[in-house]
TIGURO-180508 format. One record per atom (N, C-alpha, C): atom name; x negated, y, z; residue number from 1. Coordinates in Angstrom, 2 decimals, decimal comma. Layout:
<recs>
- CA; X; Y; Z; NUM;
...
</recs>
This chain:
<recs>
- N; -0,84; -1,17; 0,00; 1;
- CA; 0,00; 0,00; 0,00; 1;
- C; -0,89; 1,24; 0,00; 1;
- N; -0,60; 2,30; -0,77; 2;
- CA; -1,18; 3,57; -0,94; 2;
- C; -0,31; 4,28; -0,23; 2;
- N; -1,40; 5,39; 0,57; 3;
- CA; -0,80; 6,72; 1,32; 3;
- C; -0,64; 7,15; 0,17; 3;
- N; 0,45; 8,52; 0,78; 4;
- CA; 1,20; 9,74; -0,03; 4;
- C; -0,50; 10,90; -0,07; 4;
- N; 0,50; 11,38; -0,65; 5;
- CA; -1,12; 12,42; -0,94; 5;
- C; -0,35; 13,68; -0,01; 5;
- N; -1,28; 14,16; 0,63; 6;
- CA; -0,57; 15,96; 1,13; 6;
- C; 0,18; 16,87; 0,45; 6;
- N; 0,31; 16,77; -1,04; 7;
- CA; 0,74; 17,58; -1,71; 7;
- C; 2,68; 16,83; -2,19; 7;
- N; 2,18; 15,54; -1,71; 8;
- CA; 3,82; 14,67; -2,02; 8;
- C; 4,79; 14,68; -0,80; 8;
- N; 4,23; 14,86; 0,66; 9;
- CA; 4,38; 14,98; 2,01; 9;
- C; 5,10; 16,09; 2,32; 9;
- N; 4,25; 17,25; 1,86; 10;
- CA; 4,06; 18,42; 2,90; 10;
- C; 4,77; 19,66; 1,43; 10;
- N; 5,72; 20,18; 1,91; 11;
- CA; 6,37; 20,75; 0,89; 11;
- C; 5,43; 22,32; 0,80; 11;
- N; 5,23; 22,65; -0,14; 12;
- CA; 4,32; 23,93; -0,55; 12;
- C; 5,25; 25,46; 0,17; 12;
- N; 6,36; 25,68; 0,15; 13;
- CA; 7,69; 26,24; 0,61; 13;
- C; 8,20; 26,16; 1,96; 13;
- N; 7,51; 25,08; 2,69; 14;
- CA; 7,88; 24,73; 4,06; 14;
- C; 7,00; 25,42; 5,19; 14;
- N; 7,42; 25,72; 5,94; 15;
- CA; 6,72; 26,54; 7,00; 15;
- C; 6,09; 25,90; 7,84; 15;
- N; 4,95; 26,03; 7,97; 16;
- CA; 3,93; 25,11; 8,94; 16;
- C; 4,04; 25,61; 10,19; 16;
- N; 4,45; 25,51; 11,32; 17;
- CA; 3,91; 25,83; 12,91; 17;
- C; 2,23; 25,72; 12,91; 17;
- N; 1,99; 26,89; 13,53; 18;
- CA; 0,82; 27,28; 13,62; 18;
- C; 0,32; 26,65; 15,07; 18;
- N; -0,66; 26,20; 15,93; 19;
- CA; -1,23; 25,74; 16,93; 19;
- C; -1,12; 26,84; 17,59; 19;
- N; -0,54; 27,08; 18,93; 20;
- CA; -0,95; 27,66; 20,13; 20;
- C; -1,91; 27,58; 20,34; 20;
- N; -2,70; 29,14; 21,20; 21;
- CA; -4,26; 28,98; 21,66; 21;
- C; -3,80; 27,73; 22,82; 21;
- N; -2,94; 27,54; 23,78; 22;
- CA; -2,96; 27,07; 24,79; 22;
- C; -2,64; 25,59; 24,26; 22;
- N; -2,02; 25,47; 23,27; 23;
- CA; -1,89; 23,71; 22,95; 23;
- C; -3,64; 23,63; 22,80; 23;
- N; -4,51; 24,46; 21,58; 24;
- CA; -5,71; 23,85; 21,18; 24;
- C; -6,38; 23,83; 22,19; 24;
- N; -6,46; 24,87; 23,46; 25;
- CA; -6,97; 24,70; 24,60; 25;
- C; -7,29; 23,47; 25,14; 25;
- N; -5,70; 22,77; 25,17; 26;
- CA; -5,34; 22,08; 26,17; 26;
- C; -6,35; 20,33; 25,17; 26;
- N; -6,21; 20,51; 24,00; 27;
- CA; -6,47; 19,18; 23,42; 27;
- C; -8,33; 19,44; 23,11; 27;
- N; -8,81; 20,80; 23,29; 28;
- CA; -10,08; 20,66; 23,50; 28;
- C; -10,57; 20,16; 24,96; 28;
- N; -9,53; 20,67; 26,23; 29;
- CA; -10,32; 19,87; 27,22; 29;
- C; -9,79; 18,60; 27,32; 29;
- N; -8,74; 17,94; 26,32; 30;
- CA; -8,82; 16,55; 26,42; 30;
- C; -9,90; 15,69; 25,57; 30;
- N; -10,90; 16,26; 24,94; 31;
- CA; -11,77; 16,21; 24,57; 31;
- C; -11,48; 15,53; 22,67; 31;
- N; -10,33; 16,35; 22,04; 32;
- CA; -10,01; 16,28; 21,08; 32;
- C; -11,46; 16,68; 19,77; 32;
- N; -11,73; 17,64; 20,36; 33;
- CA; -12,75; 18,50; 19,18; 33;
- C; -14,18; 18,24; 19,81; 33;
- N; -14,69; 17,14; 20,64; 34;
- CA; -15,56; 16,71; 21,23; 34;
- C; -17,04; 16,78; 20,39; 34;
- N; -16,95; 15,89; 18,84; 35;
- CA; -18,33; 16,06; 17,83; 35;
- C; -17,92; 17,17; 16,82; 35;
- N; -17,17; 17,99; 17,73; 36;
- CA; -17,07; 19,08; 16,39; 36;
- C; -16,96; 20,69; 16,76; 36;
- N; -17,96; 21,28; 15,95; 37;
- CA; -17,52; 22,97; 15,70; 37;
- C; -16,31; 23,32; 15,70; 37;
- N; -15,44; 24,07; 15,86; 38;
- CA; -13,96; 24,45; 15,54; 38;
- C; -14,01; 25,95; 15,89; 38;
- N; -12,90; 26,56; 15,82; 39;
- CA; -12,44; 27,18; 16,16; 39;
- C; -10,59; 27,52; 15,78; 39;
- N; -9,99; 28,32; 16,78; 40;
- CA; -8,60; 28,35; 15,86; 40;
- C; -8,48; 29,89; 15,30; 40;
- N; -7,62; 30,00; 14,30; 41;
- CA; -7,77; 30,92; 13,72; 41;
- C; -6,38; 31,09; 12,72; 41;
- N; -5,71; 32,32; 13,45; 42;
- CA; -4,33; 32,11; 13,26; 42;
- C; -3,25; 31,20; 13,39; 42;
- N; -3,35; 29,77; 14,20; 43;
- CA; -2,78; 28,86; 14,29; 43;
- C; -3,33; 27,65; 13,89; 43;
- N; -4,66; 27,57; 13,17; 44;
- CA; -5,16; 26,27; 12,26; 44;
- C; -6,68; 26,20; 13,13; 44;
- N; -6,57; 25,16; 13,49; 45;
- CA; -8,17; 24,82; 13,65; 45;
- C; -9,39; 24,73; 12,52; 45;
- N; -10,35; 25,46; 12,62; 46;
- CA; -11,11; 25,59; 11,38; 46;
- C; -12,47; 25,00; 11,86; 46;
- N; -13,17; 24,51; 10,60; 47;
- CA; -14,58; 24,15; 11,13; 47;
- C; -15,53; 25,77; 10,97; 47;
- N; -16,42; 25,72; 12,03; 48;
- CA; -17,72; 26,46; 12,28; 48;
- C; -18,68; 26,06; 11,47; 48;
- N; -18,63; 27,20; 10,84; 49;
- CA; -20,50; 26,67; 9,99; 49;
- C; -21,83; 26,26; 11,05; 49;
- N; -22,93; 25,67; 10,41; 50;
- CA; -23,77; 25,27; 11,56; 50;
- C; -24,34; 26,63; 11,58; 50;
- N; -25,14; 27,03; 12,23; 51;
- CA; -25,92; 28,16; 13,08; 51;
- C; -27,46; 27,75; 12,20; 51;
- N; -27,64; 28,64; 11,67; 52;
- CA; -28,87; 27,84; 11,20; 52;
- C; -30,38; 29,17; 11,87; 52;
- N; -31,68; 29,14; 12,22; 53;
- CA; -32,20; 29,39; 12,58; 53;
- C; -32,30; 31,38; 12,02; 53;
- N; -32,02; 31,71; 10,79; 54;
- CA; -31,94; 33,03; 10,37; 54;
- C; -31,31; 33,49; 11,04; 54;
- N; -29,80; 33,19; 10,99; 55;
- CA; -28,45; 33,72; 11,59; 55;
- C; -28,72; 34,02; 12,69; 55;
- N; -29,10; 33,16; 13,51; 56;
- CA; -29,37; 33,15; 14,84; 56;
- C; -30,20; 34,42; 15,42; 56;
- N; -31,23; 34,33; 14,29; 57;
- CA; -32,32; 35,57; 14,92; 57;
- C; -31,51; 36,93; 14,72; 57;
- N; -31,04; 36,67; 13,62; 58;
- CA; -30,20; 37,98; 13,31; 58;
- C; -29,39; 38,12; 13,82; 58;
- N; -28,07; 37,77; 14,87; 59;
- CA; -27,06; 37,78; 15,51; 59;
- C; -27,79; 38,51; 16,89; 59;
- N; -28,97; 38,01; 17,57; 60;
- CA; -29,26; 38,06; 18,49; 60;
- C; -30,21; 39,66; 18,52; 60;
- N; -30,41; 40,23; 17,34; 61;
- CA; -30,95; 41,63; 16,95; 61;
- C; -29,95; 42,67; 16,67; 61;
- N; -29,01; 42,50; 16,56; 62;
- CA; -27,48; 42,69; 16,59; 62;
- C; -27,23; 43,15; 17,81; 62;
- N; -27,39; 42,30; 18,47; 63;
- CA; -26,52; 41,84; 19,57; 63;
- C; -27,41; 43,09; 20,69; 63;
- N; -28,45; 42,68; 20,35; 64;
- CA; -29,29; 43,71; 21,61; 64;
- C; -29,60; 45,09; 21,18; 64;
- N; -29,40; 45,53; 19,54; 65;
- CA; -29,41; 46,64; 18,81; 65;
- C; -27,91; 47,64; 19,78; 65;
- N; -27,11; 46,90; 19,55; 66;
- CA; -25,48; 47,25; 20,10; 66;
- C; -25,74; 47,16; 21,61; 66;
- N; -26,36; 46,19; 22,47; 67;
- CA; -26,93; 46,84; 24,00; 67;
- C; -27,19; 48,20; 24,19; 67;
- N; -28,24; 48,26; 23,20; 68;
- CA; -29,24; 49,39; 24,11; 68;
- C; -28,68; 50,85; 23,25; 68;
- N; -27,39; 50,96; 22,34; 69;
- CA; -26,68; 51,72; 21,71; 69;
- C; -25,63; 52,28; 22,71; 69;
- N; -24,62; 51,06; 23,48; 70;
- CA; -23,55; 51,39; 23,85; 70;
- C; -23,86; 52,11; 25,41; 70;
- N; -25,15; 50,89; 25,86; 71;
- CA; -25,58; 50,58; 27,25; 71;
- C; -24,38; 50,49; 28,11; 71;
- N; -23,94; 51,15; 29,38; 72;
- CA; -22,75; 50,78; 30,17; 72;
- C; -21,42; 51,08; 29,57; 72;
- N; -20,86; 51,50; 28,44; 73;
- CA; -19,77; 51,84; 27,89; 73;
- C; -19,25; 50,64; 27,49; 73;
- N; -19,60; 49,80; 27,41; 74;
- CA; -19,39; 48,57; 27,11; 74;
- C; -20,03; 47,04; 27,21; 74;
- N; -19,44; 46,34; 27,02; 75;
- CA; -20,23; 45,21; 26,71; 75;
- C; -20,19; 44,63; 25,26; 75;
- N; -21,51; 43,55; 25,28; 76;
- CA; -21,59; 42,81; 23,90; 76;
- C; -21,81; 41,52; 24,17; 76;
- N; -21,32; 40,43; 23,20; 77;
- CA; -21,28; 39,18; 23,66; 77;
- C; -21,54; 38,87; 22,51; 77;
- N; -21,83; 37,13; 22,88; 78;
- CA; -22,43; 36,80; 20,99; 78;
- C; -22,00; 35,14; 21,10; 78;
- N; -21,44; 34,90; 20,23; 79;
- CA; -21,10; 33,62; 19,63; 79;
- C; -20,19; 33,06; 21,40; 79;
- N; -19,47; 33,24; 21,98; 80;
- CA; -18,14; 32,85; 22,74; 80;
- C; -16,94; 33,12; 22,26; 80;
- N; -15,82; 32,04; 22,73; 81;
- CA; -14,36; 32,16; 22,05; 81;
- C; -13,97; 33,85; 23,13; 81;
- N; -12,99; 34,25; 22,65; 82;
- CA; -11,97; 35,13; 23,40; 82;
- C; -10,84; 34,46; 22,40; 82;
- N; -9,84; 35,36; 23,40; 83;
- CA; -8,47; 34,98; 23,37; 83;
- C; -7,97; 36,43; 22,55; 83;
- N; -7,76; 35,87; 21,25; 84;
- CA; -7,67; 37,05; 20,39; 84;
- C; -5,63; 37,36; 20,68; 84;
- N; -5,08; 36,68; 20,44; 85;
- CA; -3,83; 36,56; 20,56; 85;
- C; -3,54; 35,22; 20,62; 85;
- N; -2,02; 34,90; 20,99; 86;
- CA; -1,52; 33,59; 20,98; 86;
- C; -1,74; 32,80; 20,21; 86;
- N; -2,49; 32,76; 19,16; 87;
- CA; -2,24; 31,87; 18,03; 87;
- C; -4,30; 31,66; 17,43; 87;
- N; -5,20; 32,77; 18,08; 88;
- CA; -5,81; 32,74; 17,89; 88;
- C; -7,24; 33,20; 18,84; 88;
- N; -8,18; 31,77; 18,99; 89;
- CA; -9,02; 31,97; 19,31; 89;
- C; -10,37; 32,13; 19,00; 89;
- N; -11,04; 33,18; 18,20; 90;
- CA; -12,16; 32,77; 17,64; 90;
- C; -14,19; 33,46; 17,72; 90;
- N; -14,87; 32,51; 17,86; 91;
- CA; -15,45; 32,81; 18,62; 91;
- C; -16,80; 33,63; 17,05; 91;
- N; -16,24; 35,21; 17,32; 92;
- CA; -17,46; 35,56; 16,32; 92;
- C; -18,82; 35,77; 16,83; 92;
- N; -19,58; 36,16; 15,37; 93;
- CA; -20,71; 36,21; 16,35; 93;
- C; -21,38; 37,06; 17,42; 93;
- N; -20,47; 38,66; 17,04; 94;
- CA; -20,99; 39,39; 18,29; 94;
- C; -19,57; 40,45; 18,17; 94;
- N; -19,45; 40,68; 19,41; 95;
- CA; -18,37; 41,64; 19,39; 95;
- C; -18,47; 42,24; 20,63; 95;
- N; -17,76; 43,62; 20,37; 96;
- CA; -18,40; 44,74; 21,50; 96;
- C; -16,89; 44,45; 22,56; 96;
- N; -16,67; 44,75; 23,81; 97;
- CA; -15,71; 44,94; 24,56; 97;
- C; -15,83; 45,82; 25,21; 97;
- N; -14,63; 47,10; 25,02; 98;
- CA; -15,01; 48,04; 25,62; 98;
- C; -14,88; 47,98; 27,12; 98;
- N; -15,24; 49,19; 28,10; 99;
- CA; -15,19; 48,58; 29,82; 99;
- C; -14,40; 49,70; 29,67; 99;
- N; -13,46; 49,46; 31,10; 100;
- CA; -12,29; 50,44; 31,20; 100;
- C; -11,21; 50,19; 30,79; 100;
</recs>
């Protein structure tokens, strides 16, 4: 017996429910996404590119460029999830948060 294909299944017109941050939450600490990058992003779990040694240096020159710019007006963080809205958690690579 042959599976259906996604495109014979899943109607193109039909509205998909998007993942709650708190469902993907809940099935990452059941250790759902365990050998894998993810993130969610608007409702869909997406794969993370790997981090490869450039990026890295460069994220992290970024990252401390925007330190010693904002200094106490804010903070900067680099490659952690936040809780963007209900539907989306995603972890870029640097993003400022303002304080206050």
């Amino acid at each position: 017996m042959r599976m259906s294909t996604p495109e014979k299944v899943i109607r193109t017109d039909a509205p998909i429910r998007p993942l709650k941050r708190v469902e993907y939450e809940r099935l990452a600490a059941d250790g759902c996404f365990e050998d894998e990058k993810v993130e969610l992003l608007f409702g869909v779990v997406v794969p993370m590119a790997p981090i490869d040694p450039a990026h890295s240096e460069s994220t992290e020159v970024i990252g401390e460029l925007l330190r010693r710019k904002l200094g106490k007006r804010a903070r900067v963080r680099s490659q952690n999830p936040f809780a963007a809205s209900d539907i989306s958690e995603p972890e870029p690579d640097v993003f400022v948060i303002p304080n206050g």
